[in-house]
C-alpha positions in Angstrom: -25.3 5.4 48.8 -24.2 6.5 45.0 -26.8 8.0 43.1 -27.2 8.7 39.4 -28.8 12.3 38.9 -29.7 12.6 35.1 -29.6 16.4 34.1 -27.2 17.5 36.8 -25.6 20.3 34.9 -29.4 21.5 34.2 -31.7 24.0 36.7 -33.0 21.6 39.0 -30.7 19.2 38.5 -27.3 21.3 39.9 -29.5 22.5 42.6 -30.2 18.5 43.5 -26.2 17.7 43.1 -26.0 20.7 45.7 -27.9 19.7 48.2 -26.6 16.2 48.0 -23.2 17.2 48.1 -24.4 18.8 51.3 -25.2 15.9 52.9 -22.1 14.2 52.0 -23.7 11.9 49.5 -21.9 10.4 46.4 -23.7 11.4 43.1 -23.0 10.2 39.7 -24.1 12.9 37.3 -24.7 12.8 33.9 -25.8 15.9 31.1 -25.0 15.8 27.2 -25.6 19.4 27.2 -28.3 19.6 25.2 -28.7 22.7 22.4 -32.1 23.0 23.6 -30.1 26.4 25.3 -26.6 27.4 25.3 -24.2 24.8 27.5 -22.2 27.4 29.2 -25.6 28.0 31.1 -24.6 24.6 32.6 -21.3 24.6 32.7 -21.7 27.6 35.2 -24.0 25.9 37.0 -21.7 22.9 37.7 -18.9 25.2 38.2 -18.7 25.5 42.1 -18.8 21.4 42.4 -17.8 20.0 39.9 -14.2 19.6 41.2 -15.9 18.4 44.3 -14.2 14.3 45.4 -18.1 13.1 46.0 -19.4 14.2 42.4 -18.0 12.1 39.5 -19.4 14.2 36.2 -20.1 12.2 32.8 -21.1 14.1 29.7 -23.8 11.0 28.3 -26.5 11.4 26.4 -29.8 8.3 28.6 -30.5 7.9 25.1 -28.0 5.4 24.6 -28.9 2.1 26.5 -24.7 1.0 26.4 -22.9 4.6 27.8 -25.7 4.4 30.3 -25.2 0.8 31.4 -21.1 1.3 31.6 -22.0 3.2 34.9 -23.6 0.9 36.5 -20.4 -1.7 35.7 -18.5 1.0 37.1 -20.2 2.5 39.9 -22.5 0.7 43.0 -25.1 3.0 41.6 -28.2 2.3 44.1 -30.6 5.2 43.6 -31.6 7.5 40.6 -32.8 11.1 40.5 -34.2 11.0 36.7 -34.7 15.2 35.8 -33.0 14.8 32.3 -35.7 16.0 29.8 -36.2 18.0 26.8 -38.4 20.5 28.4 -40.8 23.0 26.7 -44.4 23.0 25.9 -44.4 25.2 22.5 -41.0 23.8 20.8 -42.4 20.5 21.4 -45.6 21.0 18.9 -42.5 22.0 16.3 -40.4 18.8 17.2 -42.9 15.9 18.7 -39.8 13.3 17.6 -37.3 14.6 19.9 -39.5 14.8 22.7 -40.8 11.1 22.4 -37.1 10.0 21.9 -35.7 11.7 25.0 -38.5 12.0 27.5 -39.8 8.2 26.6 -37.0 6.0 25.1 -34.6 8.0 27.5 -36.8 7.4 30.6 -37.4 3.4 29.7 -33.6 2.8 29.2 -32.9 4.3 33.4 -36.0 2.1 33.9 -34.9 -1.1 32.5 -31.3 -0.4 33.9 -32.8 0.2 37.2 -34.6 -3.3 36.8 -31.0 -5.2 35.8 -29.4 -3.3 38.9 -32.0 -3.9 41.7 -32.2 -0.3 41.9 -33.3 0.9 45.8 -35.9 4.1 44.6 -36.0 5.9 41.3 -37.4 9.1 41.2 -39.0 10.7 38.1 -39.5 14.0 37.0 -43.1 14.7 35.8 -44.9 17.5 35.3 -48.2 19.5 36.2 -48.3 19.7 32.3 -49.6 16.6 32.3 -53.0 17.7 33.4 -54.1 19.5 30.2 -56.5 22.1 30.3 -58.5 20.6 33.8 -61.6 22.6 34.5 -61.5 20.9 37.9 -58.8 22.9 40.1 -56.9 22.7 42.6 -55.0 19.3 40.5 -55.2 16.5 42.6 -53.0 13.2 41.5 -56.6 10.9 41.4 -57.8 13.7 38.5 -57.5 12.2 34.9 -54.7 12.8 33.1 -55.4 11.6 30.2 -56.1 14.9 27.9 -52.6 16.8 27.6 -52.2 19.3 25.1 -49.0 19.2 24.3 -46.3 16.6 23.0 -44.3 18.1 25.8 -46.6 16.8 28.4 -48.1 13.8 26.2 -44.3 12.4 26.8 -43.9 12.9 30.5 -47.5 11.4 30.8 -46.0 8.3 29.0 -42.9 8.3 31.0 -45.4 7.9 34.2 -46.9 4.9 32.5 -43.9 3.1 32.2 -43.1 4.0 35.6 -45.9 2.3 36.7 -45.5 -0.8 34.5 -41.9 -1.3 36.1 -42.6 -1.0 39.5 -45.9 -3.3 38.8 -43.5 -5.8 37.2 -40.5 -5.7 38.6 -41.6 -3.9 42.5 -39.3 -1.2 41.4 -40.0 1.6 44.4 -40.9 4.9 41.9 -42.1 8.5 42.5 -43.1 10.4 39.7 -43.1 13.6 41.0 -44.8 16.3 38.9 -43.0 19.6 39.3 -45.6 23.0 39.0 -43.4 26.1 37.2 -40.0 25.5 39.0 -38.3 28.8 38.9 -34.9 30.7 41.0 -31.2 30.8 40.3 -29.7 28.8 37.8 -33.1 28.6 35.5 -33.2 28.1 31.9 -32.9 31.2 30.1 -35.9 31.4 28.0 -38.2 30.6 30.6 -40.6 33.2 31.5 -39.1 34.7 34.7 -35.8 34.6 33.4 -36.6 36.4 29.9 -39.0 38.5 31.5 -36.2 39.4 34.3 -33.6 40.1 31.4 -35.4 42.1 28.9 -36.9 44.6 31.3 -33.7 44.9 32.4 -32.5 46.0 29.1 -35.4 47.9 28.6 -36.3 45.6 25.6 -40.4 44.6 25.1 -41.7 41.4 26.4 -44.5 39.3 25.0 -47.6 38.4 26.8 -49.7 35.8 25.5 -53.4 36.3 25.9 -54.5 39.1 28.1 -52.2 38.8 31.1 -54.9 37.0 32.8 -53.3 33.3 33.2 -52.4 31.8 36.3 -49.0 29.6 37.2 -48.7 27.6 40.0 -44.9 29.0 40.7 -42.7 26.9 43.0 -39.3 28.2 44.3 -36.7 25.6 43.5 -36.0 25.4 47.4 -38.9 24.4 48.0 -38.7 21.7 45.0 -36.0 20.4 45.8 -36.8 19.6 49.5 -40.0 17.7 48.3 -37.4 15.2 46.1 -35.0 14.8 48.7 -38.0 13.7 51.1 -39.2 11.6 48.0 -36.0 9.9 48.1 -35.9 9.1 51.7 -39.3 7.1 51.4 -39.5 4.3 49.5 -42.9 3.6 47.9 -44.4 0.9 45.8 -45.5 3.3 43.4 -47.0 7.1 44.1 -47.8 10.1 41.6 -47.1 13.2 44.0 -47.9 17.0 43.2 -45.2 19.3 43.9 -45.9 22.8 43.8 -46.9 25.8 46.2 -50.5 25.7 46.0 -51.0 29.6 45.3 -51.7 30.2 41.1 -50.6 33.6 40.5 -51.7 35.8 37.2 -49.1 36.4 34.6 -49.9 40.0 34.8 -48.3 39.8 38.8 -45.5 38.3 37.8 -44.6 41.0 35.9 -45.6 43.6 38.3 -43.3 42.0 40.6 -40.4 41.6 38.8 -40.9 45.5 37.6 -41.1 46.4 41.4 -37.7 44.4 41.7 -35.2 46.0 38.8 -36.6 49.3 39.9 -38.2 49.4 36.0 -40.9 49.6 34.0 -42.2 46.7 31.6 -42.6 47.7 27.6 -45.4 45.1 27.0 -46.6 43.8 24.1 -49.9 41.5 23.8 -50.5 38.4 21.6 -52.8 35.8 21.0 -52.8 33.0 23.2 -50.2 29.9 21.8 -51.4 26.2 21.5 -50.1 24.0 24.0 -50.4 26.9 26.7 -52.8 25.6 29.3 -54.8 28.1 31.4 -54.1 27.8 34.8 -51.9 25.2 37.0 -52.7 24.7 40.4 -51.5 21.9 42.6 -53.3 20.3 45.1 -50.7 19.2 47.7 -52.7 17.5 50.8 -50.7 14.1 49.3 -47.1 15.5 49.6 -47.8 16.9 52.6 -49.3 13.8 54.0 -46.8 11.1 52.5 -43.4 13.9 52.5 -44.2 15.9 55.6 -43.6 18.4 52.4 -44.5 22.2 53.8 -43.3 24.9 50.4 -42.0 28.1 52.5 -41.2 30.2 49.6 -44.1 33.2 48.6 -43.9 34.2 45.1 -42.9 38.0 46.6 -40.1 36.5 48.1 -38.9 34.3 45.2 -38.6 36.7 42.6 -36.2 38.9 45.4 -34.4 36.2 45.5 -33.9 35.7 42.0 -33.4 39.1 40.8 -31.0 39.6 43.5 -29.2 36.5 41.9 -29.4 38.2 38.7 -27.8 41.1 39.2 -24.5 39.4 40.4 -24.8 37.2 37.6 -25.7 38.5 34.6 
């Protein structure tokens, strides 16, 4: 089995290649280190495997069709892990363009290569973004999605779409796996637990939008990426599957948790609430733990240990 892991040299993607490698598998990964943050982030997260005999590295940007197709002339590709993304809910209201030219034209091109090459599973990277500003919580998959907020999550919400029309057409086996607030080692560094994590540290003032009072569904990327490497032992017609840890937890927590972690007080500064911000995020996970035997083990006490311990070694 060779499999194509878009992103690799990202968060969840070099955790993926990790755990593959594990297992002895034979990935294909591909990055074009995108400026969206500083590529020596990734280049340090490749950095323990990328020398590694089972993990062939190309720096290409899914956005073009032909550099993507050349590894699939080259390579018995026969499964693909799809993370690659431009991520972020606020810089996408700045830049809708981007987003709809990486998330969708990036996401149809895999898709129509994995329809040419008869490919065994694809696996997409969604996200819990996708269900707008839902009164109706915990999320469950059968809820509409049809109200994002957000280019950001307007694009993933596409990207499921043609997910569906290419297994519908062409009985391509997908899971579009939506992801709720992935953090640990390795994450991007202007996410909130990272930033947060850095400027207390340094004893520089964070910014908390709204009153402190939203909620996040945070998942430890552990427990993440167990639920795709059971979504990629099953092969299904066609399944949109939550991903999270089922326990929403206030921004104002987080905080108090990292704090308790560095040994340091917050300097906290208040603003008004952003557009594109949803509310709360809360993921109903009765499917994935019916269809993936999927069972997150990671509190959000324990996760933030974890990471700040990681922190301190590396920053």
């Amino acid at each position: 089995m060779t499999i194509l892991v878009t992103g690799s040299a990202g968060f969840i993607g070099s955790h993926i290649v990790q755990k593959l490698l594990e297992k002895g598998e034979k990935i294909i990964g591909v990055d074009n280190f995108d400026m969206l943050y500083e590529p020596s982030y990734k280049l340090r997260n490749i950095s323990e495997f990328v020398d590694n005999k089972n993990f062939i590295f190309k720096t290409i940007d899914f956005r073009n069709f032909k550099d993507v197709e050349s590894l699939f002339k080259e390579y018995p590709i026969t499964k693909i892990i799809h993370l690659g993304a431009r991520a972020g809910v606020r810089p996408s209201i700045d830049d809708p363009f981007i987003y709809q030219d990486i998330n969708v034209k990036g996401t149809l091109n895999l898709l129509e290569l994995a329809r040419l090459n008869k490919i065994q599973n694809f696996i997409f990277a969604s996200s819990s973004s996708v269900y707008g500003n839902s009164k109706k919580v915990p999320f469950n998959e059968m809820d509409s999605a049809d109200r994002p907020i957000s280019p950001y999550a307007a694009s993933k919400r596409a990207a499921e779409l043609l997910c569906f029309n290419y297994s519908h057409l062409y009985n391509i086996p997908v899971s579009c796996l939506r992801f709720f607030t992935v953090y640990g080692p390795r994450q991007r560094p202007e996410m909130a637990i990272a930033s947060f994590t850095k400027k207390i540290d340094e004893g520089k003032e964070i910014s908390l939008y709204g009153d402190g009072d939203s909620s996040r569904d945070y998942t430890y990327i552990d427990d993440i990426t167990d639920g795709i490497l059971k979504a990629l032992n099953k092969k299904f017609s066609y399944e949109i599957i939550n991903l999270g840890n089922s326990n929403p937890i206030k921004l104002k927590y987080l905080v108090s948790l990292i704090e308790k972690e560095l040994g340091k007080k917050a300097v906290i500064k208040f603003l008004p609430k952003q557009a594109g911000d949803v509310e709360t995020t809360y993921a109903d996970i009765s499917k994935a733990q019916k269809l993936l035997e999927y069972k997150p083990s990671i509190t959000i006490e324990e996760g933030i240990k974890r990471y700040v311990v990681w922190y301190k070694k590396n920053k």
